[in-house]
MDTraj code that builds the backbone (N, CA, C; nanometers):
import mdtraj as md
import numpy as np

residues = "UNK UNK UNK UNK UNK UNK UNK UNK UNK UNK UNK UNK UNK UNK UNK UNK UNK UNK UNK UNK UNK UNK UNK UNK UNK UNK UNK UNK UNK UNK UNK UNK UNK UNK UNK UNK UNK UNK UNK UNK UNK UNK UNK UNK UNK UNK UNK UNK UNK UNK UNK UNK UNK UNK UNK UNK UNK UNK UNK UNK UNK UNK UNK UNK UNK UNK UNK UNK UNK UNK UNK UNK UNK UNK UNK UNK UNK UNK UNK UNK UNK UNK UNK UNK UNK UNK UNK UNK UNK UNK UNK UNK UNK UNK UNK UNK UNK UNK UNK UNK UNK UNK UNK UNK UNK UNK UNK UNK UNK UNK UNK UNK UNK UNK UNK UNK UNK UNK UNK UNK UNK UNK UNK UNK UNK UNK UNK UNK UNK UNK UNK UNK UNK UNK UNK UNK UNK UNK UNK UNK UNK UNK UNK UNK UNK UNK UNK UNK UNK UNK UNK UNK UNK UNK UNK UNK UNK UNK UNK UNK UNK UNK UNK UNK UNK UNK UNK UNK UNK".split()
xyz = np.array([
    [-2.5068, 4.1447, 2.6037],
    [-2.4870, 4.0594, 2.4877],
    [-2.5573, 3.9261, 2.5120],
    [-2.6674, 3.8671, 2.4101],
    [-2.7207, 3.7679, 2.4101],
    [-2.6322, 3.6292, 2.3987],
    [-2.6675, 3.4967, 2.4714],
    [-2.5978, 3.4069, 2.4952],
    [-2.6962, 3.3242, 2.4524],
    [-2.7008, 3.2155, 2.3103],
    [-2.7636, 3.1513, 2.3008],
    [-2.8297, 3.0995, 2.1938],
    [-2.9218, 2.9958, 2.1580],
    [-3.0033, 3.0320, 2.0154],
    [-3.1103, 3.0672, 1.9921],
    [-3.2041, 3.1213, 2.1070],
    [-3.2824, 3.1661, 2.1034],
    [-3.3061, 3.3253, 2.1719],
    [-3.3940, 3.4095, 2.1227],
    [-3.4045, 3.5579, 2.1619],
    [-3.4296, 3.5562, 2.2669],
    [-3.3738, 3.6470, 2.3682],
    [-3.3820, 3.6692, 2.5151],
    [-3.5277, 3.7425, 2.5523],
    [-3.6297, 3.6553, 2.6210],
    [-3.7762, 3.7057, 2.6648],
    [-3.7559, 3.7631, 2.8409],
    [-3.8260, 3.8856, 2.8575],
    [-3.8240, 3.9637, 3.0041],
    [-3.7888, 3.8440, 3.0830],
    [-3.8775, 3.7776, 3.0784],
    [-3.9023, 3.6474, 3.1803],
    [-3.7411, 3.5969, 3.2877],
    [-3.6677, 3.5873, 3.1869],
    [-3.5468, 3.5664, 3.2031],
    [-3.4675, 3.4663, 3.0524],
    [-3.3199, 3.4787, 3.1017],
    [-3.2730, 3.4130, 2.9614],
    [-3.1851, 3.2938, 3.0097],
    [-3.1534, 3.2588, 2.8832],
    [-3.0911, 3.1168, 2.8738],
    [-2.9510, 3.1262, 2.9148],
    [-2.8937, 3.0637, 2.9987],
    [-2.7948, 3.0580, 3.0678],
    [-2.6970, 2.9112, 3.0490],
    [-2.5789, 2.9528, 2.9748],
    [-2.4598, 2.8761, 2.9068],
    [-2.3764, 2.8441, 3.0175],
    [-2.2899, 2.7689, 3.0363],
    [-2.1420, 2.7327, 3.0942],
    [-2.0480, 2.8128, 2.9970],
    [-1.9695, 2.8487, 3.0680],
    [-1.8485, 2.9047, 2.9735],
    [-1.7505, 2.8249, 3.0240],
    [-1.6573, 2.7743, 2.9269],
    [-1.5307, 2.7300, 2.9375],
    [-1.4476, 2.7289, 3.0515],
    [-1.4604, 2.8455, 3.0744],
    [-1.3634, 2.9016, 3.2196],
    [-1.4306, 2.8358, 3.3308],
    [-1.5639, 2.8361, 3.3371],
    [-1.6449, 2.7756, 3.4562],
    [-1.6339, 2.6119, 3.4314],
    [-1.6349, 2.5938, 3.3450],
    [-1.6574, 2.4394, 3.3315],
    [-1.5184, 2.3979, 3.3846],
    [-1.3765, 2.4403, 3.3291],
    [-1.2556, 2.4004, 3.4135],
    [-1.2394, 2.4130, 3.5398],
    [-1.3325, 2.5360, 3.5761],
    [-1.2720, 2.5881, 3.7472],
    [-1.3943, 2.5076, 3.8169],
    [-1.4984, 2.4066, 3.7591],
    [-1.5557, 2.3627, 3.8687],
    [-1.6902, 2.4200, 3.8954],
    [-1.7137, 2.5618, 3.8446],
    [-1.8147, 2.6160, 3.9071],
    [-1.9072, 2.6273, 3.8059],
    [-1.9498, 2.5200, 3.7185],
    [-2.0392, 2.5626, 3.6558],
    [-2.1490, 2.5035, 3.7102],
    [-2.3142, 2.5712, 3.6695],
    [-2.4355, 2.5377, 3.7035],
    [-2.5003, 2.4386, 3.6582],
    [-2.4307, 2.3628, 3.5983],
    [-2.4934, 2.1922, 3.5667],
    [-2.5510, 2.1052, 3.7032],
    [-2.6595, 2.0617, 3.6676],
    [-2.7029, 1.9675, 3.7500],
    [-2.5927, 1.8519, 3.7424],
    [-2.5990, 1.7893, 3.8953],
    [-2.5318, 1.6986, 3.9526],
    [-2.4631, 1.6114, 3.9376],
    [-2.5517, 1.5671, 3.8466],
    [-2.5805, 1.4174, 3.7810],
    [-2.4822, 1.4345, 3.6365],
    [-2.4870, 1.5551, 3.5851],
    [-2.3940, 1.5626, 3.4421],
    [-2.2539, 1.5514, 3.5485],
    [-2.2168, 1.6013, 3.6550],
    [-2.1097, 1.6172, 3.7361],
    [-2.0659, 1.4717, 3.7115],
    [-2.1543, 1.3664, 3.7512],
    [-2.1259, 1.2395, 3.8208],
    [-2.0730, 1.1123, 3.7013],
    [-2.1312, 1.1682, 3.5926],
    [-2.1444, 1.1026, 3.4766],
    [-2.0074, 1.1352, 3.4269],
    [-1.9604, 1.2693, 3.4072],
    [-1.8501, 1.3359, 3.3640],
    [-1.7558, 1.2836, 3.4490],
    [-1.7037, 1.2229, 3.5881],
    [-1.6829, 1.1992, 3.6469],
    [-1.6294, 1.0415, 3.6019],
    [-1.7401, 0.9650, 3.5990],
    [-1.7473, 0.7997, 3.5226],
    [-1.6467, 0.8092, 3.4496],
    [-1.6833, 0.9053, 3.3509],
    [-1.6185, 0.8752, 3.1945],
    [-1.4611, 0.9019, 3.1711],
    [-1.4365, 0.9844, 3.3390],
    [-1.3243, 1.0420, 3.3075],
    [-1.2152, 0.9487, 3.4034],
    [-1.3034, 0.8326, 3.4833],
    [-1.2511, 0.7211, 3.5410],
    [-1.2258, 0.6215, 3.3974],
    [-1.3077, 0.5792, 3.3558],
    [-1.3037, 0.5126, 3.2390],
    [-1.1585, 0.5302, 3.1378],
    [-1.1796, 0.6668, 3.1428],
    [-1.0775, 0.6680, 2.9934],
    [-0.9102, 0.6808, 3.0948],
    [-0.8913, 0.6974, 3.2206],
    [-0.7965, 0.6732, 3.3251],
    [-0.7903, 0.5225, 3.2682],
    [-0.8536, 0.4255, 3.3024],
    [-0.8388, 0.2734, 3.3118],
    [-0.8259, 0.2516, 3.1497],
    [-0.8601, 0.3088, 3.0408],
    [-0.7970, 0.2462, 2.9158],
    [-0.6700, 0.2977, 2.8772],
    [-0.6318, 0.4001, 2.9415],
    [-0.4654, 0.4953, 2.9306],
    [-0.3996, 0.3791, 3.0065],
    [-0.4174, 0.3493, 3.1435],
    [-0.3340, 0.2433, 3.2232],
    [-0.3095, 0.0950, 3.1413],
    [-0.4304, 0.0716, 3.0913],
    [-0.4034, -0.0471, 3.0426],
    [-0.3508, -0.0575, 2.9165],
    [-0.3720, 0.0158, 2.7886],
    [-0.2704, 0.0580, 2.6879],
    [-0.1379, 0.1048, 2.6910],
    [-0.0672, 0.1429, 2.8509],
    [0.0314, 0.1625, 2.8724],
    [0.1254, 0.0029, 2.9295],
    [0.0374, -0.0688, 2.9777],
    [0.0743, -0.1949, 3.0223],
    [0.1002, -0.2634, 2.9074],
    [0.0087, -0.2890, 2.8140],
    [0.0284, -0.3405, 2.6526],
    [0.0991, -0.2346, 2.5740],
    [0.1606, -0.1574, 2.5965],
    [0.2792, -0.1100, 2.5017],
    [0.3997, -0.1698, 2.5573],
    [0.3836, -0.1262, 2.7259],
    [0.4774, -0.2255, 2.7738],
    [0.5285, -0.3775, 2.7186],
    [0.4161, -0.4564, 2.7221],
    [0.4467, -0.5754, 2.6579],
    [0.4929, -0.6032, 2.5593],
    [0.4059, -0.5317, 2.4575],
    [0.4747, -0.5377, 2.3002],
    [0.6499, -0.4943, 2.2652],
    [0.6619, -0.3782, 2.4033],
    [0.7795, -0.3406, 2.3705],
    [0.9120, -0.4628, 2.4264],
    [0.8550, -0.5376, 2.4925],
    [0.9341, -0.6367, 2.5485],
    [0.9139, -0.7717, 2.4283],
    [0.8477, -0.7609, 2.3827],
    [0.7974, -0.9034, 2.3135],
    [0.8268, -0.8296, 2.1890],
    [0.9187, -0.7390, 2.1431],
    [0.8797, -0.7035, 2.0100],
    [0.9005, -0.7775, 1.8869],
    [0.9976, -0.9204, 1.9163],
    [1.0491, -1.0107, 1.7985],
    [0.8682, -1.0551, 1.6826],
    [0.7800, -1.0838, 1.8274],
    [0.6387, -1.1193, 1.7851],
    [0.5481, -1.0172, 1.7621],
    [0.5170, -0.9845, 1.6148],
    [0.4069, -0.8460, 1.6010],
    [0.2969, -0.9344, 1.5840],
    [0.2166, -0.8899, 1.6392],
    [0.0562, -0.9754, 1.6491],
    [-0.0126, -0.8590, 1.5551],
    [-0.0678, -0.9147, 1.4029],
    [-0.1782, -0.8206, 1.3368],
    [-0.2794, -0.7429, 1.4102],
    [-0.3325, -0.6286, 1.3668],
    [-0.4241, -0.5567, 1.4026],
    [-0.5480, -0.6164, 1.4046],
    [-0.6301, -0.6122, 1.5411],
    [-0.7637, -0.6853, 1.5341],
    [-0.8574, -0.6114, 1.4775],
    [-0.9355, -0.6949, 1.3847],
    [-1.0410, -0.6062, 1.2954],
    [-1.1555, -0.6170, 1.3715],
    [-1.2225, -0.5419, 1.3091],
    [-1.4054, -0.5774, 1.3333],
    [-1.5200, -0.6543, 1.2891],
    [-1.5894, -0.7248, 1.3168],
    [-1.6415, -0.8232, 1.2753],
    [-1.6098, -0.9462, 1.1607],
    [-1.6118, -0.9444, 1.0679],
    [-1.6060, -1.0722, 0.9630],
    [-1.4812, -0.9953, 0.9481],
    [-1.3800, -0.8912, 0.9090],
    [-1.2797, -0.8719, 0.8438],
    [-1.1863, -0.9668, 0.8730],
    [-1.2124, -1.0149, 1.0285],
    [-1.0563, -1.0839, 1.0377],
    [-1.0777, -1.2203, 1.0119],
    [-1.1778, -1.3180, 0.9372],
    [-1.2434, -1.4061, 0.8781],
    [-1.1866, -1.4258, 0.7811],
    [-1.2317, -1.3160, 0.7019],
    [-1.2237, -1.3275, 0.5419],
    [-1.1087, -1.2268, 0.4929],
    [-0.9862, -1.2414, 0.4032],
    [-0.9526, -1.1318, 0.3735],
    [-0.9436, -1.1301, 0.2199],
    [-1.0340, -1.0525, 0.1693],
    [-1.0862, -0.9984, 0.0670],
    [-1.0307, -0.8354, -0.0154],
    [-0.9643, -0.8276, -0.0850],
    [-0.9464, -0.7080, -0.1832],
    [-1.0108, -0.6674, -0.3019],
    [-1.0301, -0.5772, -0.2799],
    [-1.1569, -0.5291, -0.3763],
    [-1.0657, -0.5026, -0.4806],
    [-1.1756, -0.5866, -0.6067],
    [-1.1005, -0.5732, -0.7229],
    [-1.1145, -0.4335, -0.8158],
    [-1.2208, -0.3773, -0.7728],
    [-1.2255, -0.2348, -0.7987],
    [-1.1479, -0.1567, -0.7712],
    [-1.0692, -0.1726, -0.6538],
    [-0.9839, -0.0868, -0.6043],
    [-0.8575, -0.0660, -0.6937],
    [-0.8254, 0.0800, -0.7349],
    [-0.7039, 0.1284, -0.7992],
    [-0.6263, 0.2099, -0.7179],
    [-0.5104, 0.1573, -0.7338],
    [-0.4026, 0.2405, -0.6250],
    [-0.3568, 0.2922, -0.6837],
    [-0.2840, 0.4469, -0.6370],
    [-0.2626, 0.5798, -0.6918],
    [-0.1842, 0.5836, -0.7715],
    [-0.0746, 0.6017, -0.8771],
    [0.0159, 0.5793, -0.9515],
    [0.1031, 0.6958, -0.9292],
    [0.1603, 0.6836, -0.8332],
    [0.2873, 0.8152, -0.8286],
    [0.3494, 0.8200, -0.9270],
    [0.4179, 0.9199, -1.0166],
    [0.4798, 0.9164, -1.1024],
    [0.6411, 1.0107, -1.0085],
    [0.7163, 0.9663, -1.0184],
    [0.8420, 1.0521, -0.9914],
    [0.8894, 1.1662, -1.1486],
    [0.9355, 1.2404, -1.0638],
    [0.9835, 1.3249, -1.2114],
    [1.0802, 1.2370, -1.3087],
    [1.1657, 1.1542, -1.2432],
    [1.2884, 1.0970, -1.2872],
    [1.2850, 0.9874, -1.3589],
    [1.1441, 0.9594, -1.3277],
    [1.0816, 0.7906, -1.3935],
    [0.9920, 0.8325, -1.5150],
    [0.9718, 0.9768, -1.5316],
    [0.8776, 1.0094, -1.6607],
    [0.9403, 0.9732, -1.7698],
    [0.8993, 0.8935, -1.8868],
    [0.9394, 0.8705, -2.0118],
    [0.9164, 0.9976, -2.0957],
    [0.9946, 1.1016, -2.2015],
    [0.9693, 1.1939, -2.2601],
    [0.9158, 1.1178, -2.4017],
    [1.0397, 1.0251, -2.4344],
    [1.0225, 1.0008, -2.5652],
    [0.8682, 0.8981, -2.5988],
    [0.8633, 0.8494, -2.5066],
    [0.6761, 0.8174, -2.4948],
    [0.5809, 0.8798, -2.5860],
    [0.5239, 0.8138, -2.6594],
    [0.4360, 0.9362, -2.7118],
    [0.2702, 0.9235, -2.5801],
    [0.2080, 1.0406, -2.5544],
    [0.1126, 1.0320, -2.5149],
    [-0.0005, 0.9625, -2.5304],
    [-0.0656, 0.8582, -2.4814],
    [-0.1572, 0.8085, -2.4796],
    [-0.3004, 0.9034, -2.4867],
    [-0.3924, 0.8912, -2.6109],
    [-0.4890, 0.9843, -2.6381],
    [-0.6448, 0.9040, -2.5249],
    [-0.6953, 0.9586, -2.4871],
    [-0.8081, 0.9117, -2.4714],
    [-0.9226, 0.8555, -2.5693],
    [-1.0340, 0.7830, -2.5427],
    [-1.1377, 0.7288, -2.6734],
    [-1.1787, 0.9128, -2.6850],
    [-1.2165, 1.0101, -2.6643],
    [-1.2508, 1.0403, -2.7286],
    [-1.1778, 1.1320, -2.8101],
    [-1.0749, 1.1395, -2.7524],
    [-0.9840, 1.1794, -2.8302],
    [-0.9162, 1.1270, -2.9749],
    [-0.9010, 1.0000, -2.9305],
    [-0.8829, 0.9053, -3.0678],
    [-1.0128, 0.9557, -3.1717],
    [-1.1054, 0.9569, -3.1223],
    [-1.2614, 0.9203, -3.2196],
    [-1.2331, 1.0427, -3.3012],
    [-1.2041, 1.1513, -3.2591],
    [-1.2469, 1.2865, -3.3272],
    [-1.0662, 1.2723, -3.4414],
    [-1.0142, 1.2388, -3.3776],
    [-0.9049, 1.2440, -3.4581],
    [-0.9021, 1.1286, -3.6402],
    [-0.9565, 0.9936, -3.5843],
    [-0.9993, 0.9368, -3.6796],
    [-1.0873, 1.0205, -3.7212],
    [-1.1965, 1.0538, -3.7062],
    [-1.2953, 1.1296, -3.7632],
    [-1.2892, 1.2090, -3.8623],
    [-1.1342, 1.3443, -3.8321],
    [-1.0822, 1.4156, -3.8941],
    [-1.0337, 1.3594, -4.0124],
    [-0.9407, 1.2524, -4.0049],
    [-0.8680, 1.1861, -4.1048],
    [-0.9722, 1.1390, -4.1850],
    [-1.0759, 1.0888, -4.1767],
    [-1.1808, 0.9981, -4.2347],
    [-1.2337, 1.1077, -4.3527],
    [-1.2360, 1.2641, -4.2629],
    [-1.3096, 1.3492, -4.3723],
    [-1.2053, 1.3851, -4.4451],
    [-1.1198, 1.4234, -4.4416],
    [-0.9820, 1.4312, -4.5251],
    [-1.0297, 1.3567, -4.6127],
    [-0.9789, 1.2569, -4.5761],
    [-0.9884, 1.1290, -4.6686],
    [-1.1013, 1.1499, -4.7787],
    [-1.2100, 1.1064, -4.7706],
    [-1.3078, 1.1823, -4.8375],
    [-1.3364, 1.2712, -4.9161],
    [-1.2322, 1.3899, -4.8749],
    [-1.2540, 1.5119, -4.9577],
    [-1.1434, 1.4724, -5.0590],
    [-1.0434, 1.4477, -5.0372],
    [-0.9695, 1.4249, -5.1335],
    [-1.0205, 1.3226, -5.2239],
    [-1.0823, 1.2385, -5.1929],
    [-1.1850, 1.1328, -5.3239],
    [-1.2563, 1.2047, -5.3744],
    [-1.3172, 1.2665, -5.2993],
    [-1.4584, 1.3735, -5.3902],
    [-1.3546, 1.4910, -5.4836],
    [-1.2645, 1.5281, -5.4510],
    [-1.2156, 1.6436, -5.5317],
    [-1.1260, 1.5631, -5.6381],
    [-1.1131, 1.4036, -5.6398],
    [-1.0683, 1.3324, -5.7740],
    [-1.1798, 1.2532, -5.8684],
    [-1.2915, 1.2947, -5.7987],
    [-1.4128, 1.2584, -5.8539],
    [-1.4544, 1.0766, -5.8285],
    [-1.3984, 1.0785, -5.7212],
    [-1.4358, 0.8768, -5.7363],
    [-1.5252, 0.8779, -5.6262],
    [-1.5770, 0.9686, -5.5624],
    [-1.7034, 0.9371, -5.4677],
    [-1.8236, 0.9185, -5.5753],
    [-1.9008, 0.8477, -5.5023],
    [-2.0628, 0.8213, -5.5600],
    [-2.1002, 0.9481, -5.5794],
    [-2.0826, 1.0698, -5.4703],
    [-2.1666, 1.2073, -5.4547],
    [-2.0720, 1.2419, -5.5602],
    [-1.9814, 1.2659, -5.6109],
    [-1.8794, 1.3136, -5.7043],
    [-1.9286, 1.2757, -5.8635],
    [-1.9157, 1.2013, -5.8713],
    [-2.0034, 1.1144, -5.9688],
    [-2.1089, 1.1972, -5.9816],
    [-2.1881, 1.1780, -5.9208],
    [-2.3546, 1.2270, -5.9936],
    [-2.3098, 1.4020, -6.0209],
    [-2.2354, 1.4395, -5.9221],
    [-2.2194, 1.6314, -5.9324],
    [-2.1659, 1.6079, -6.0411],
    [-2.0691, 1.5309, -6.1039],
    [-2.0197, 1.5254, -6.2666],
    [-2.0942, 1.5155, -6.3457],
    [-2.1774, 1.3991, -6.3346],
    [-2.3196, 1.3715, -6.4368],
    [-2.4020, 1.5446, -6.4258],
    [-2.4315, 1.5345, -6.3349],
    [-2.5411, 1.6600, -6.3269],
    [-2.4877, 1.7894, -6.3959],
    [-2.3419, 1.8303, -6.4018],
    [-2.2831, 1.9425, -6.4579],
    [-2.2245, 1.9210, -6.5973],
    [-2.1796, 1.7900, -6.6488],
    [-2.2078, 1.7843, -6.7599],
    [-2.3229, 1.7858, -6.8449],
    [-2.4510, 1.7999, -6.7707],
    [-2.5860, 1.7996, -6.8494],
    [-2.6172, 1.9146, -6.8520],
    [-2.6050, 2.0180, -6.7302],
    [-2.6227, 2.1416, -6.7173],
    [-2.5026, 2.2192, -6.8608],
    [-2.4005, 2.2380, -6.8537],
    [-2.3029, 2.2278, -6.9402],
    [-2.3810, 2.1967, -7.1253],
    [-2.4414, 2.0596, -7.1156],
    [-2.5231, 2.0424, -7.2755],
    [-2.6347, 2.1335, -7.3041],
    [-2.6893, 2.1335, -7.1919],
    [-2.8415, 2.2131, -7.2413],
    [-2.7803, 2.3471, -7.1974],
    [-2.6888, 2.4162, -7.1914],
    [-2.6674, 2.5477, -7.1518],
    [-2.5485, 2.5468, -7.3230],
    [-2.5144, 2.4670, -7.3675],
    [-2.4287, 2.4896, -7.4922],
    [-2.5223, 2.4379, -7.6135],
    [-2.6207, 2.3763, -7.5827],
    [-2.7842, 2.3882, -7.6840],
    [-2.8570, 2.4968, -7.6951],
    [-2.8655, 2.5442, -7.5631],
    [-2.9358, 2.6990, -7.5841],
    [-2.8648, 2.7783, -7.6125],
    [-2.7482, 2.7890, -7.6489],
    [-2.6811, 2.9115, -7.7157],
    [-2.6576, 2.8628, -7.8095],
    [-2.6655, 2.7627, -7.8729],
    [-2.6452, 2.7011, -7.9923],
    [-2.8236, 2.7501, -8.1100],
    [-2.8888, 2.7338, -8.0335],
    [-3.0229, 2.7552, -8.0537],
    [-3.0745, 2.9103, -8.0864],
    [-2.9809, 2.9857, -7.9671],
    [-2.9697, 3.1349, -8.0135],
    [-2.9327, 3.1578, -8.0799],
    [-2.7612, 3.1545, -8.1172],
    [-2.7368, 3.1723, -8.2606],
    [-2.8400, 3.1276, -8.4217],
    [-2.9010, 3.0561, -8.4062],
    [-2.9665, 2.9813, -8.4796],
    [-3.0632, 3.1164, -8.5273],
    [-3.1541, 3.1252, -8.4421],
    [-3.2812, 3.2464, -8.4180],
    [-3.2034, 3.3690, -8.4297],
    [-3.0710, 3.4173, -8.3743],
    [-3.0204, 3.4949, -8.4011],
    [-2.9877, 3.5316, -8.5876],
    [-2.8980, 3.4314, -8.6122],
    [-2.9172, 3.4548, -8.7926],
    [-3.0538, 3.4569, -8.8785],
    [-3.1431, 3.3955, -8.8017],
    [-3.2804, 3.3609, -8.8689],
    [-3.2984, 3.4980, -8.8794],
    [-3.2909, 3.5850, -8.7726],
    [-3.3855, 3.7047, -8.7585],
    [-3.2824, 3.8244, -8.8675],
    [-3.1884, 3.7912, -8.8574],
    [-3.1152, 3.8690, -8.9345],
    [-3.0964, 3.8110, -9.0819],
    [-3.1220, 3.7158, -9.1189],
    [-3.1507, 3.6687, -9.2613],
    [-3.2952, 3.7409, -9.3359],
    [-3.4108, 3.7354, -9.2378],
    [-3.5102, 3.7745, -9.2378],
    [-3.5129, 3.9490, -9.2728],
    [-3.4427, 4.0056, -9.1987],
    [-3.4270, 4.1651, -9.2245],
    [-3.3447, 4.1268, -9.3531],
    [-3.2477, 4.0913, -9.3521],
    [-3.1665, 4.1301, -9.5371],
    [-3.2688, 4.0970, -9.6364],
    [-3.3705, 3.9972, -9.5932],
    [-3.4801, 3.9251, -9.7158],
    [-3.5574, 4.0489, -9.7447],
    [-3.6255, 4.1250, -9.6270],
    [-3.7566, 4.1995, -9.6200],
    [-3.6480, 4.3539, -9.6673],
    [-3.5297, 4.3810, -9.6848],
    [-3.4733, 4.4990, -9.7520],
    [-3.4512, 4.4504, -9.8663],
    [-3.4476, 4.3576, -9.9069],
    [-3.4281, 4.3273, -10.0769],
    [-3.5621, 4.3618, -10.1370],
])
top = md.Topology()
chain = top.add_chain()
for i, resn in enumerate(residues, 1):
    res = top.add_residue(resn, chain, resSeq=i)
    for name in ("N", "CA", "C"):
        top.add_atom(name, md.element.get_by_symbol(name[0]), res)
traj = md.Trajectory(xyz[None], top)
């Protein structure tokens, strides 16, 4: 089974530490990663000792809490961002029912919107819109010249039949 990220060539292959070797000591790392690993693991010994000495203290001194030291300018300036919105928990017990819901803009918009055409249609179907108006004008004219031309037929209609009783006499 291949060990690695690259494809294993005759030559020979790439050779990992495994876990188990790295705890028991015997892995094939050069020296120097030994010595370094070594440093770091003195190091973080001496910040455990000394964070244990300062818990110590604090726990003796606890009447005095000394703020958390920031990083650079923070502990200078203290500044809250006015952008910042904090979360609004709602509890179940604190919900108002009888509240009515707050709509969003676009929710509002389409709702006026609706009402607006309502509105509207009911003017146009009592005839007091401008567009209402002229569809009245326009269908009362349609209405004259459609009760002229049948007025006109009858007319030609008796003509033609006056004409036959004349031409049988």
């Amino acid at each position: 089974m291949g060990r690695g990220k690259f494809k294993g060539k005759p030559t020979g292959q790439r050779q990992f530490s495994k876990p188990e070797d790295i705890l028991a000591g015997t892995s094939t790392r050069p020296r120097t990663f030994r010595k370094l690993a070594a440093e770091h693991e003195k190091e973080e010994e001496e910040k455990e000792v000394s964070d244990q000495e300062s818990g110590e203290e604090s726990e003796e001194g606890s009447g005095d809490e000394k703020p958390e030291k920031r990083k650079g300018t923070q502990g200078l300036i203290d500044i809250d961002n006015p952008n910042f919105v904090k979360p609004k928990n709602l509890k179940a017990k604190d919900v108002d029912l009888d509240r009515p819901t707050e709509l969003s803009r676009r929710e509002r918009e389409e709702l006026e919107k609706q009402r607006s055409h309502e509105r509207y249609m009911k003017l146009q179907e009592q005839g007091k819109t401008d567009r209402a108006k002229l569809d009245l004008e326009r269908l009362a004219l349609i209405r004259q010249q459609r009760a002229d031309a049948a007025k006109k037929r009858e007319e030609e209609k008796a003509a033609k039949e006056q004409k036959k009783v004349e031409a049988r006499k």
